[in-house]
MIMI-588561 format. One record per atom (N, C-alpha, C, O): z, y, x. Coordinates in steps of 0.1 Angstrom, whole numbers, plus 5000, padded with zeros to 4 digits. Layout:
% residues N
ZYX
...
This chain:
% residues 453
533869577193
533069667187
531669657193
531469717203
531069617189
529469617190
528669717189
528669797179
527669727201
526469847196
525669797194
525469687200
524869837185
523469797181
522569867172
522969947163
521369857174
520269927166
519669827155
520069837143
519069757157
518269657145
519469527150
519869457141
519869497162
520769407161
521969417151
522569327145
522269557151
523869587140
523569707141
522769767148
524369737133
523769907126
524970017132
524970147131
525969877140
526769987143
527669947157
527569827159
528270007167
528669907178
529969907174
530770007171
530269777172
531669727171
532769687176
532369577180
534269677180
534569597190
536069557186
536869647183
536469437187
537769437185
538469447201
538069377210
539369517200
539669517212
541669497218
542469567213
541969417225
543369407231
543669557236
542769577244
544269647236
544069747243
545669697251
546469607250
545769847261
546969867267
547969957264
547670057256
549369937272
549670027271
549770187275
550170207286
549470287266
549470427272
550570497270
551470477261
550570607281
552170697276
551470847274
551470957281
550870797260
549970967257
550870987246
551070897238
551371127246
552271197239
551971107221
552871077213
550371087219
550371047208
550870917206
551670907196
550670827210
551670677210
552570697203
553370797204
552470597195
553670567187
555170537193
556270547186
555070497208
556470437210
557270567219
557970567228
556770627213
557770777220
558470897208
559070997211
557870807189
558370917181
559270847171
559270717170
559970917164
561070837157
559970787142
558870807140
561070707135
560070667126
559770767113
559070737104
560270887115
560071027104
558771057111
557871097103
558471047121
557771127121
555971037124
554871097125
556170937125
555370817118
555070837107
553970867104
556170827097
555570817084
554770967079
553770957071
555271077084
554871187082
553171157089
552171207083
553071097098
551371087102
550671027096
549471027096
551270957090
550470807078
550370857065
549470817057
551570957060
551271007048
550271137047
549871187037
550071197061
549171297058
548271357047
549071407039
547171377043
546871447033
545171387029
544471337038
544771397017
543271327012
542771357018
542771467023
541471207021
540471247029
539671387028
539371457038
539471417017
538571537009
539771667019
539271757025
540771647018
541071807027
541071747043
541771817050
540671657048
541171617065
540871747071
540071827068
541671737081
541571857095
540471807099
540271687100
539171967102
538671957108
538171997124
537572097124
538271957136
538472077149
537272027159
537071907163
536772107162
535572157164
535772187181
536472277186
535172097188
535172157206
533672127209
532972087200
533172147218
531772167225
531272017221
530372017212
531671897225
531071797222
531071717210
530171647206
532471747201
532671647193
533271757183
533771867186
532871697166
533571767158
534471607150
533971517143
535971637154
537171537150
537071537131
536571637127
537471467124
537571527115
538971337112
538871217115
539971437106
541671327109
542371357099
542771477099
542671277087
543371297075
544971277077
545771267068
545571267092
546971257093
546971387093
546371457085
548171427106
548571547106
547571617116
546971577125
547771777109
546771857121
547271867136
546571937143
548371827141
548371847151
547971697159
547371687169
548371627154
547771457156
545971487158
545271437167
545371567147
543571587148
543571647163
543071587172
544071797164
543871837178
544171777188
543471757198
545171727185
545371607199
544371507202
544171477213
543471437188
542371367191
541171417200
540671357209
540971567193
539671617203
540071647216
539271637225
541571697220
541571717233
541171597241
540571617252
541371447236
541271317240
540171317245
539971307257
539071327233
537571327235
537071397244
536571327253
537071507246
536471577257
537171507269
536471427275
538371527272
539371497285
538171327287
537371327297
538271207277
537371137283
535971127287
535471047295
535171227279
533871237280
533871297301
533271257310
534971407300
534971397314
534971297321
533971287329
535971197321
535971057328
535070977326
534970897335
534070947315
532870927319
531770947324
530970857326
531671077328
530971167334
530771147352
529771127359
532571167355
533071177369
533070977370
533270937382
532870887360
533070757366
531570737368
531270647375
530470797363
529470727362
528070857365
526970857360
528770937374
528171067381
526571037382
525971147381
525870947382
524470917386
523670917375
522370907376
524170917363
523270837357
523071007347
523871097346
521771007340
521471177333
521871107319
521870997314
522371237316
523171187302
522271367293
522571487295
521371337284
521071427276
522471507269
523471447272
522571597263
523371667261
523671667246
523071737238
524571587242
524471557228
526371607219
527271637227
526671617204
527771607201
527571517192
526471467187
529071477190
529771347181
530571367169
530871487169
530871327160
531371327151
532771217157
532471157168
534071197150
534671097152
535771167141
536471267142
535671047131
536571007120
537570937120
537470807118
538770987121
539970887119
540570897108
540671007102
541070777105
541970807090
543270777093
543670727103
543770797082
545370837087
546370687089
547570677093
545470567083
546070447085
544870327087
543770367086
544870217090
544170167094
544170107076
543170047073
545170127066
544870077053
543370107047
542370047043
543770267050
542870307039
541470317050
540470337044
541270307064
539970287071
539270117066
538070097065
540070037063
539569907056
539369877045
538969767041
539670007036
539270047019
537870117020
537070097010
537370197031
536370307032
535370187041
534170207038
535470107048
534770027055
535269887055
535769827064
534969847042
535669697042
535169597053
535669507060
533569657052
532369487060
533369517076
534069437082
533069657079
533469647095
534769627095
535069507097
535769697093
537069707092
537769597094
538769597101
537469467087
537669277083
537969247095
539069217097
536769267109
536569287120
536569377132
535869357142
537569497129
537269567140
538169627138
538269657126
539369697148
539769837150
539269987149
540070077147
538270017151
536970077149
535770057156
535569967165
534570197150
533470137153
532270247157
532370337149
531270277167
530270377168
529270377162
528770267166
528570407155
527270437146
526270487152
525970597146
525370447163
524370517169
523670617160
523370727165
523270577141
522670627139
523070767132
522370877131
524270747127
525370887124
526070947140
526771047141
525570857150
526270947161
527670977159
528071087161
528470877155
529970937148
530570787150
529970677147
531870777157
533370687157
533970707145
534070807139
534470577143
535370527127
536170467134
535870367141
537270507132
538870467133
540170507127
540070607121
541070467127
542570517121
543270517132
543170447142
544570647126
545770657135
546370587139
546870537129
546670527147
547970397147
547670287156
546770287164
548770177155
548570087164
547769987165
546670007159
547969867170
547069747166
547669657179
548169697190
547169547174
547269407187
548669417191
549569427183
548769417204
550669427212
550769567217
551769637216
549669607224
549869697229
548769847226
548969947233
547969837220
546869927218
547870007208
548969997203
546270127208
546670217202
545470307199
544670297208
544970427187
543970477184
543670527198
542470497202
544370597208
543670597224
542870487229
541970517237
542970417228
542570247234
541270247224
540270197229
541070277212
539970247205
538670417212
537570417217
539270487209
538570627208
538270577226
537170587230
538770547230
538170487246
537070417249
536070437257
537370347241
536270197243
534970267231
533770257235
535170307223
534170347211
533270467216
532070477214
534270587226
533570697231
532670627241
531470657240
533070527251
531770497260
530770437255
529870417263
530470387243
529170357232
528870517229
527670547228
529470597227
529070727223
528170767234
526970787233
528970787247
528170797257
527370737265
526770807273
527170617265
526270537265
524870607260
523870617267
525070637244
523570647234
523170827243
522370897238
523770877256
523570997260
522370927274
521370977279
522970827276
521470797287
520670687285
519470677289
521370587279
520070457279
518970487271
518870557261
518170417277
516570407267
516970347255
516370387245
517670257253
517770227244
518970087237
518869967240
519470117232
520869997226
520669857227
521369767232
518969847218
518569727212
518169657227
518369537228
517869727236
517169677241
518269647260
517769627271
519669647257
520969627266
521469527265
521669507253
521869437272
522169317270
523969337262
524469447265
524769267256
525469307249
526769317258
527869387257
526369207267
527769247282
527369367289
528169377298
526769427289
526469567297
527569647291
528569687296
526969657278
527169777264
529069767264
529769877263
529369667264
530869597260
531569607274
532669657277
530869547282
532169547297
532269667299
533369707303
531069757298
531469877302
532569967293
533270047299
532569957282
533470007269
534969917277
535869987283
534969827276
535969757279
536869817293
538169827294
536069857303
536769897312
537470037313
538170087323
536970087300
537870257301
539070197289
539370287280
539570097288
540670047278
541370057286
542470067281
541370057303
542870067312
542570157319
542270157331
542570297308
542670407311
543970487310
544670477300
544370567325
545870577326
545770747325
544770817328
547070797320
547270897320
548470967324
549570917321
548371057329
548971157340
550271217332
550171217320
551571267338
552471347333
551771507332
552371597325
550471527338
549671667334
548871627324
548371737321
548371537315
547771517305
546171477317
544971497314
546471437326
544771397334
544571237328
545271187319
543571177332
542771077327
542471037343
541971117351
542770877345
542670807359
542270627351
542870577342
541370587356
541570437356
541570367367
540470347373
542770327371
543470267380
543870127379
544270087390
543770067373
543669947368
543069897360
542669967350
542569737362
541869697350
542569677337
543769657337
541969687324
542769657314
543769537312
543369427314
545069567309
545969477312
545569337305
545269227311
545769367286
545569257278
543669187282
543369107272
543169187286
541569147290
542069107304
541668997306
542469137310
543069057327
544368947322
544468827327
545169017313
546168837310
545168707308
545268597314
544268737298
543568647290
542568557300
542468437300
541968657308
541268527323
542068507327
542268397325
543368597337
543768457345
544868377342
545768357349
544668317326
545768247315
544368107319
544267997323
543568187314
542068087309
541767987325
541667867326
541768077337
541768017348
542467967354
542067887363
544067997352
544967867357
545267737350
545867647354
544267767332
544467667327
543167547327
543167437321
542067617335
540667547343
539967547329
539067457327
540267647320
539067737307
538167797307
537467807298
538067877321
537567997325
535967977321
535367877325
535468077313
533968057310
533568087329
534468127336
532468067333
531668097343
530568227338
529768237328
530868337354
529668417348
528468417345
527868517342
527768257344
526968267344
526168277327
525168327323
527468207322
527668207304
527868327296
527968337284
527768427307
527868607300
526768677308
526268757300
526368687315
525468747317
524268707326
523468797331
524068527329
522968487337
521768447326
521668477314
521168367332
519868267323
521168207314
521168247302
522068137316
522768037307
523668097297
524468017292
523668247292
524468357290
524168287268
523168277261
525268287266
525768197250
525768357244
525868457250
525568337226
526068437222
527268517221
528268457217
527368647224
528568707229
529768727218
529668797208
530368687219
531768677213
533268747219
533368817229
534168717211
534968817213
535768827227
536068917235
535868667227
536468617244
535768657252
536468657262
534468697254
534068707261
533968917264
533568977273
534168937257
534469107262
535669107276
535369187285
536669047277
537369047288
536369007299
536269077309
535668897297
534768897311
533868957314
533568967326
533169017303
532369117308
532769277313
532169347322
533969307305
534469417311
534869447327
534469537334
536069307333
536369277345
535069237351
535369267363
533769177352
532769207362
532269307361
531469317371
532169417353
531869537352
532769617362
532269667372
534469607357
535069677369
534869637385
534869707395
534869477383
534169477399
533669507405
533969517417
532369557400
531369617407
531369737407
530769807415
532369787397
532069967400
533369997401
533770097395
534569897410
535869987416
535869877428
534669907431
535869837432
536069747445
535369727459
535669657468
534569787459
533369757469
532069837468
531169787461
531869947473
530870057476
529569927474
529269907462
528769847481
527969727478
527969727466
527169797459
528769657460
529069597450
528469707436
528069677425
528769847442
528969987431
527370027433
526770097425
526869967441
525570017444
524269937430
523369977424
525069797431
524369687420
524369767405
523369777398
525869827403
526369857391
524970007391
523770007389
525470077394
524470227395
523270207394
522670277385
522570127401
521270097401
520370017388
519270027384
521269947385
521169877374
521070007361
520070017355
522070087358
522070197348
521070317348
520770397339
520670297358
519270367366
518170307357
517670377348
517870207359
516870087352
517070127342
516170207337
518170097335
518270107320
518270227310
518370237298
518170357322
517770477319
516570537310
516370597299
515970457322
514070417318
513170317311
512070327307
514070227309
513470067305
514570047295
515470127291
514469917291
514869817286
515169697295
514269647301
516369637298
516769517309
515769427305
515269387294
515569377320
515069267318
515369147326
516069157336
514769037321
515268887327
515868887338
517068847337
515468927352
515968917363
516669027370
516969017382
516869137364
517469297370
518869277377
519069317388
519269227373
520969187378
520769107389
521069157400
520368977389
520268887402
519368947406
519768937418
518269017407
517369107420
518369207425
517969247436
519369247422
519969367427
521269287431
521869337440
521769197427
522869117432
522269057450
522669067462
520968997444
520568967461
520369047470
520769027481
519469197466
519369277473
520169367480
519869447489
521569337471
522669457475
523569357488
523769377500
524069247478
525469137484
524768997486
525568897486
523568977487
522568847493
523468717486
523668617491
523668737477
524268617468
523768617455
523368717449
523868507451
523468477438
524768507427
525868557430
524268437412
525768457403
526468397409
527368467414
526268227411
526968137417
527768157425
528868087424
527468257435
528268277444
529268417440
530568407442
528868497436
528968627429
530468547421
531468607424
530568457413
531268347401
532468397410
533168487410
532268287419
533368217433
534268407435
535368427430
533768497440
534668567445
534968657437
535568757442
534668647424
534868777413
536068697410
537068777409
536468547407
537368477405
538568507413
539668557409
538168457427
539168487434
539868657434
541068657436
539268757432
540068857430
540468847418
541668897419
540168817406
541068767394
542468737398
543468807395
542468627403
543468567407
544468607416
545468537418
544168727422
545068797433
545568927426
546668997428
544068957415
544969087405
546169067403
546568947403
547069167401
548369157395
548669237379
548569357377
548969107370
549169177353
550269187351
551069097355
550469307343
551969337338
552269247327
551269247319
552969177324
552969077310
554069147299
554869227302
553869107291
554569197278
556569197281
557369277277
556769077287
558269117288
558669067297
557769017304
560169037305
560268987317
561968857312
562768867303
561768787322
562768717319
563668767327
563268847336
565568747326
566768817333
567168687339
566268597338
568268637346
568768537350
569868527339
569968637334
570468427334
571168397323
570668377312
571368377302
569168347312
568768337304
568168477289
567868457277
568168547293
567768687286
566468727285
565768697295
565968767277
564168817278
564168977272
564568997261
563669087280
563369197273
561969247275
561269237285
561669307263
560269387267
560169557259
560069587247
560269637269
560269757268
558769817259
558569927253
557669677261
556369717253
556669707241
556669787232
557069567240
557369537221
559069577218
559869537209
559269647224
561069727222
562169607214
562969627205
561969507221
563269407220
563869347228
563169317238
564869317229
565869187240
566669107231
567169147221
566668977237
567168847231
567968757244
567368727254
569468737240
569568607256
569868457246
570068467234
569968417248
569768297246
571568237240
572668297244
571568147231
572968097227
573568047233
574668097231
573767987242
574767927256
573567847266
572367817265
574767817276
574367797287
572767647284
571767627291
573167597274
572367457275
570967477265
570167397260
571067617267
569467627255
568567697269
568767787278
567767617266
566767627282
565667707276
565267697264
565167807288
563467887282
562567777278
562867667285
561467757270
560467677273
559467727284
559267847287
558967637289
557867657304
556567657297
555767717305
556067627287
555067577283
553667737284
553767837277
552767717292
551667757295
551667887286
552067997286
550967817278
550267897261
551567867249
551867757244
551967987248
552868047235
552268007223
550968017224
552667977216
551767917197
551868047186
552768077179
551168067188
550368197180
551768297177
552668297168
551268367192
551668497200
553268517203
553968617207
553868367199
555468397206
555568477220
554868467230
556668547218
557168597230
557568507244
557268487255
559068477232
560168417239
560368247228
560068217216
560968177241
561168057231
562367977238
562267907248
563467987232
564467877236
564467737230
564067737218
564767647235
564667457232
566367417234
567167467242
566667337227
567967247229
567067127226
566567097216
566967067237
565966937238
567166807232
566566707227
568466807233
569166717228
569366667215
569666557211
568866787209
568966827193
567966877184
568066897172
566266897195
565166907191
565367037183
564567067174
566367097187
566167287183
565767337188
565767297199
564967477185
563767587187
564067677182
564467677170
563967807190
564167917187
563468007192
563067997204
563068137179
561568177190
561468307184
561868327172
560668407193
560168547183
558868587185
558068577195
558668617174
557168667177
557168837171
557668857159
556768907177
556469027178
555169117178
554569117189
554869177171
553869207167
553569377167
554469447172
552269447162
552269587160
552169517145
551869397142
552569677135
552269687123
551669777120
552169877115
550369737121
548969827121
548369847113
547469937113
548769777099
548569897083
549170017078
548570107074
550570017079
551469947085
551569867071
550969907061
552169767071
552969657061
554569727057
555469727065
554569757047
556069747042
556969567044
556469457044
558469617044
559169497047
558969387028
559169277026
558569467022
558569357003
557269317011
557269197016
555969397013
554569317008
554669217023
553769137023
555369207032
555469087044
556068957038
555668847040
557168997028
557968907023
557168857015
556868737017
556468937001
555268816997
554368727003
554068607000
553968827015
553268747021
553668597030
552968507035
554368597030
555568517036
555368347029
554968227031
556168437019
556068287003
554768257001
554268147001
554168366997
552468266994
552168157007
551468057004
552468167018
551468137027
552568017033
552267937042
553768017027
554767907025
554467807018
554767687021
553867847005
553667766998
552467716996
552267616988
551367767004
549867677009
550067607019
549267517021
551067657028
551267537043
551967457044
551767377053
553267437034
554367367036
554067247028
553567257017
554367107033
554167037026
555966947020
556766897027
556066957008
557366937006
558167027005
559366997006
557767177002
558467277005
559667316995
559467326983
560967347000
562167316992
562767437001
563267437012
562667546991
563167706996
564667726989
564967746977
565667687004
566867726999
567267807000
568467806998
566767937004
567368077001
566368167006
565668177016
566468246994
565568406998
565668516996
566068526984
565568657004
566368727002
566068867007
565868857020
565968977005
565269097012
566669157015
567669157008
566369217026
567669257030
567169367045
565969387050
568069407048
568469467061
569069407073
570169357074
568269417082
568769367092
568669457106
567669527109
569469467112
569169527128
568869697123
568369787129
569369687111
569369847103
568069877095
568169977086
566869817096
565969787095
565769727077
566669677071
564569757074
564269647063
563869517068
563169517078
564069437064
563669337067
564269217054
564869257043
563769037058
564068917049
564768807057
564868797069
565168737048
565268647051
564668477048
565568457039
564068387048
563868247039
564268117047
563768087058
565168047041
565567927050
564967827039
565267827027
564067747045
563867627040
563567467045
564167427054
562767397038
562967267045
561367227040
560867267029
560767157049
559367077046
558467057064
559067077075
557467017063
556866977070
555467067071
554867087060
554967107083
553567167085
552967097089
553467057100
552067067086
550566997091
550267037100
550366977111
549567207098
549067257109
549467327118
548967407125
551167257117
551667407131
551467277143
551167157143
551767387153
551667327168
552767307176
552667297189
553867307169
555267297171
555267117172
554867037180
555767117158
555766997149
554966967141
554067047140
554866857133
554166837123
555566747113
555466687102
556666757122
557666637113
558666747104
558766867105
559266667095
559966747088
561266827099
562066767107
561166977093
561867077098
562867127087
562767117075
563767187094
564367257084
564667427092
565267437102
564167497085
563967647094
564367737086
564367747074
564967877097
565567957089
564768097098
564868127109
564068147088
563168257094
563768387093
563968387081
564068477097
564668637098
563268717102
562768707113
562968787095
561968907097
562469057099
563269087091
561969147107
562469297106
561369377107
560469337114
561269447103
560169567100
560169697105
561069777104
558969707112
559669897114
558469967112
557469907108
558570117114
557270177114
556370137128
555270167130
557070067134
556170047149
555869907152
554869887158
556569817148
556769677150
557169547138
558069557129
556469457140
557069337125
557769227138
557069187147
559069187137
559469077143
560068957137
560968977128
559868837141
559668727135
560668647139
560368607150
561868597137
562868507147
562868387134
563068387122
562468307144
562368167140
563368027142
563267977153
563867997136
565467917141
564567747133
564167727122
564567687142
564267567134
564967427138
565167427150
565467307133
565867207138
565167057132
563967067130
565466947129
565666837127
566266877115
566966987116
566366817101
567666867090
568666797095
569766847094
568666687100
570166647104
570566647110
571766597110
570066727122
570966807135
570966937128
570967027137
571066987117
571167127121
572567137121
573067147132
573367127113
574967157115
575767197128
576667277130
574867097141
575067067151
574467237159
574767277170
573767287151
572867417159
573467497148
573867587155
573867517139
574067657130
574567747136
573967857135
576067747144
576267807150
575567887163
575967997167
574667837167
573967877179
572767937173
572368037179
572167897165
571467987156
572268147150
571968257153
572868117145
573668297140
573968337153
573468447154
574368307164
574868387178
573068437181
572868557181
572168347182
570868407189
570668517180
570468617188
570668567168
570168657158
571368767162
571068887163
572668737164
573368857168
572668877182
572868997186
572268827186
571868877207
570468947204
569969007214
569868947192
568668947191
568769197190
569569277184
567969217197
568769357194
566669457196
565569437201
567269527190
565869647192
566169757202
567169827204
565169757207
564869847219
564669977210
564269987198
565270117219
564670237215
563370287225
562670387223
């Protein structure tokens, strides 16, 4: 989510968020009572609730609206108490959520395309929907990152005039915002999903250098690059009093002024007598000693569960090995190989953040079958229930160009399940003329395949 004045009309941000255990999260309610928040009521009647800073206005349910404004204030405090120095004029907000992320992409198509929500310096007002998004986010993770652009426009001189990693790492670092069994607000950690992503990038020798986000050599900012600006933002203002003195002093400046060219490296040298360069070297090294929670954990015998994305899967017998492979191919979890027989088996797991019903996934499915497959020969299809669930099935045979599996002919049998909280994807694929040799081990993985409550 981006701020901006004549740069963008609005601050925008897509964001990975984390996991939270705030009463409103989706993964603590059954699915009645999901749908009851999604079906809530026309925008024209939305709940409106009214506290000192912000007036909410939330077309789910009214108790879902109140629970937003207590959010807002509860964080405006934690912005306040994280960033004590800096004078913040005394302003209120507007913040609009809609009851689905459908209908927030019907009301704001241009942003929506691109963003979870978004701040409006000049309506002074957050746009978002109820619900989830990415693996682990959730409308807390957005109303987080979107309020510190809110509070932001309460002390800078000015948006236009912020460099865009300022505006963003700082948004970015109240995304691993933790909350209390009293309903308190602590950030204790850096954001999880923005800490996987560097040190994936850095043990695979990808790692942008800070010099490419916020020195002289600093590229136009992009989405990858919000994780690094957020994590040297938390550097400097949780690790090292020094270090917190750079961050402060700097927001001081920008109270008054507009940044300029050299503000950061004059106060990097004057605070910690180092340059970026060096600055690079040990911001890295604590990367790399951080510790990230990762979305699921492996068992011995071959088993994988993740309590984030609410599934467990073990593997068909003893001779189907995990794959080791670095980087997952667009967002698998888990992946078993029978290297003998060139069988693959895999899930991918997701939020269902419109939400998607289990028919409109299934069309979606075949259309996008039938633009990628080359040779495509669909021997069975079929909507059904699975794992109690709606869900499909499609087994067919052809070749993909653009997957990063294979490119040779496959023959694959896809099982999808649906929920109000999650879409999961089990992928069975072989050789066509080994499969006979895997069928069986294919149906056992899909029975082991089970949903978390």
């Amino acid at each position: 989510m981006k701020v901006g004045m004549r740069r963008a009309a609005a601050v925008t941000v897509a964001i990975a968020g984390v996991l939270l255990s705030l009463p409103l999260a989706a993964q603590d309610k059954t699915d009645e009572q999901i749908r009851k928040e999604h079906e809530g009521v026309p925008w024209e009647k939305a709940h409106v609730v009214e506290s000192e800073h912000y007036t909410v206005k939330c077309n789910s349910t009214e108790e879902i609206a109140k629970r937003y404004s207590g959010v807002m204030e509860k964080l405006l405090d934690l912005y306040n108490s994280t960033f004590p120095n800096v004078y913040t004029k005394k302003m209120k907000w507007e913040v609009w959520v809609y009851r689905t992320r459908r209908e927030f992409q019907e009301r704001h198509s241009k942003k929506a395309s691109v963003t979870a929500g978004y701040y409006s310096p000049w309506d002074k007002r957050i746009y978002t929907y109820h619900g989830l998004f990415g693996i682990s986010g959730s409308t807390f993770n957005i109303l987080a990152h979107e309020g510190t652009h809110a509070f932001q426009h309460s002390f800078l001189k000015s948006f236009h005039k912020t460099p865009e990693w300022l505006l963003e790492g700082m948004a970015v670092v109240f995304e691993g915002i933790e909350v209390g069994k009293d309903g308190t607000l602590s950030l204790k950690k850096p954001p999880r999903d923005r800490l996987v992503q560097v040190k994936v990038e850095l043990k695979e020798g990808k790692a942008l250098k800070l010099s490419h986000i916020v020195g002289e050599e600093a590229k136009p900012f992009t989405r990858r690059m919000y994780a690094y600006a957020g994590l040297f933002i938390w550097w400097l203002a949780k690790t090292d009093a020094k270090r917190r003195k750079v961050l402060d002093e700097l927001l001081a400046l920008l109270s008054t002024r507009g940044y300029e060219k050299n503000d950061l490296e004059n106060l990097l040298r004057s605070h910690l007598a180092k340059d970026l360069a060096g600055i690079d070297k040990q911001w890295r090294a604590w990367i790399r000693k951080e510790r990230a929670e990762y979305t699921g954990r492996t068992i011995p015998g071959g088993a994988y569960t993740s309590k984030l994305l609410r599934f467990s899967i073990k593997r068909p017998k003893s001779n189907w090995a995990m794959d080791g492979s670095k980087a997952p191919v667009d967002g698998e979890c888990i992946v078993y190989l029978r290297k003998r027989t060139g069988a693959r088996i895999s899930v991918t797991a997701y939020v269902n953040q419109l939400p998607l019903s289990a028919d409109e996934l299934y069309l979606q499915w075949l259309r996008d079958l039938e633009s990628g497959v080359t040779g495509l020969k669909v021997e069975r299809k079929e909507r059904l229930k699975l794992k109690g669930q709606p869900g499909f099935m499609i087994d067919y045979v052809g070749s993909e160009p653009r997957s990063k599996i294979t490119t040779e002919k496959q023959r694959v049998a896809l099982r999808a399940v649906v929920t109000t909280h999650h879409i999961y994807i089990l992928r069975m694929q072989s050789p066509p003329e080994k499969w006979q040799e895997n069928r069986d081990d294919f149906t056992r993985a899909l029975e082991r395949f089970k949903l978390l409550k």
